[in-house]
Residue, then its C-alpha position, 0 to 999 in steps of 0.5 A: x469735131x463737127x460745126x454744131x459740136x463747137x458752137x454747142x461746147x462755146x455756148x456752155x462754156x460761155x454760159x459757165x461765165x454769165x452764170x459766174x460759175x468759172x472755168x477750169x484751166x483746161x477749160x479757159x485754154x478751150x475757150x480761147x482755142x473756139x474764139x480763135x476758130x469764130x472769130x470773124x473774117x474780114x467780111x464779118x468785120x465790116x458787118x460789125x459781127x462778133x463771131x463768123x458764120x459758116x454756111x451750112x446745110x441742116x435742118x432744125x426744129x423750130x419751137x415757139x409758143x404758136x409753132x412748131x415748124x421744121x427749118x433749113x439752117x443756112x448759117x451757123x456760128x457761135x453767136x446764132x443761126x439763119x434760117x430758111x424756109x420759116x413761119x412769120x416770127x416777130x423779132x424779139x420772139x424767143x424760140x427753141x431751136x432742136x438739131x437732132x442728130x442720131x441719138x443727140x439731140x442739141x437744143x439752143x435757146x434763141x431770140x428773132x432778131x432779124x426778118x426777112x421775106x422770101x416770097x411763100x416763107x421767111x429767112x429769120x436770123x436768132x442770136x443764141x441765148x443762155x445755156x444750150x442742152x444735149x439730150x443723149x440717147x433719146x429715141x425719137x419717140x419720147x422726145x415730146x416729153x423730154x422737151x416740156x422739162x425744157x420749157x420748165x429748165x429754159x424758164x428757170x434759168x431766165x429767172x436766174x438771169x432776171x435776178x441776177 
């Protein structure tokens, strides 16, 4: 299973648990199984960090409500990404991050917390949030329409979140 697969499963499965909707056994046995594989390293222990990050290298759409900019990905784990090559972003701004890959395309709600200058761009650090979505099977083309039902989804799960 691919890096983004595993951190997409966590964060479902971890969101299953901020919802209190539960897990099934197999399911508890799953989560344990990806902390185990994010758990952090010894330099992640010094840095304080809950899970470890990976190097990688992909690229993601980045949608906020004044861009919509193409980045490259250089970190990845199951708390959040960096990435390069972004617009200015305050931190505590909430984005969309879209990795789509083939007919998937893997949607991850995200908040800035950190920012940094990179000279002609910006290397910006997200910490995931909530829920994350697969769409499957959605070409190209109709993925504009697909993303405005997730604004509508992403906007009713933060009202759940507030009233709980």
């Amino acid at each position: 299973m691919a890096l983004l697969d595993l951190v997409f499963r966590y964060r479902t499965l971890l969101g299953k648990c901020e919802l209190a909707i539960g897990l099934s056994f197999d399911e508890i046995d799953e989560m344990c199984g990806l902390e185990a594989i994010f758990s952090p390293d010894e330099r992640g222990r010094r840095q304080r960090r809950r899970y470890r990050r990976s190097p990688v290298a992909m690229s993601a759409l980045l949608r906020g409500e004044e861009f919509n900019d193409h980045v490259k990905v250089t970190q990845l784990g199951a708390g959040g990404l960096e990435c390069r090559g972004a617009p200015y972003v305050e931190e505590g701004t909430r984005v969309e991050i879209v990795f789509d890959i083939g007919a998937h395309s893997y949607r991850f709600s995200a908040r800035a917390v950190s920012l940094r200058d990179d000279g002609a761009d910006y290397r910006v650090g997200f910490v995931f949030e909530g829920i994350p979505v697969l769409v499957q099977g959605v070409a190209p083309g109709l993925r504009s329409s697909v993303l405005s039902s997730n604004k509508l989804m992403a906007s009713i799960y933060q009202q759940l979140s507030a009233a709980a």
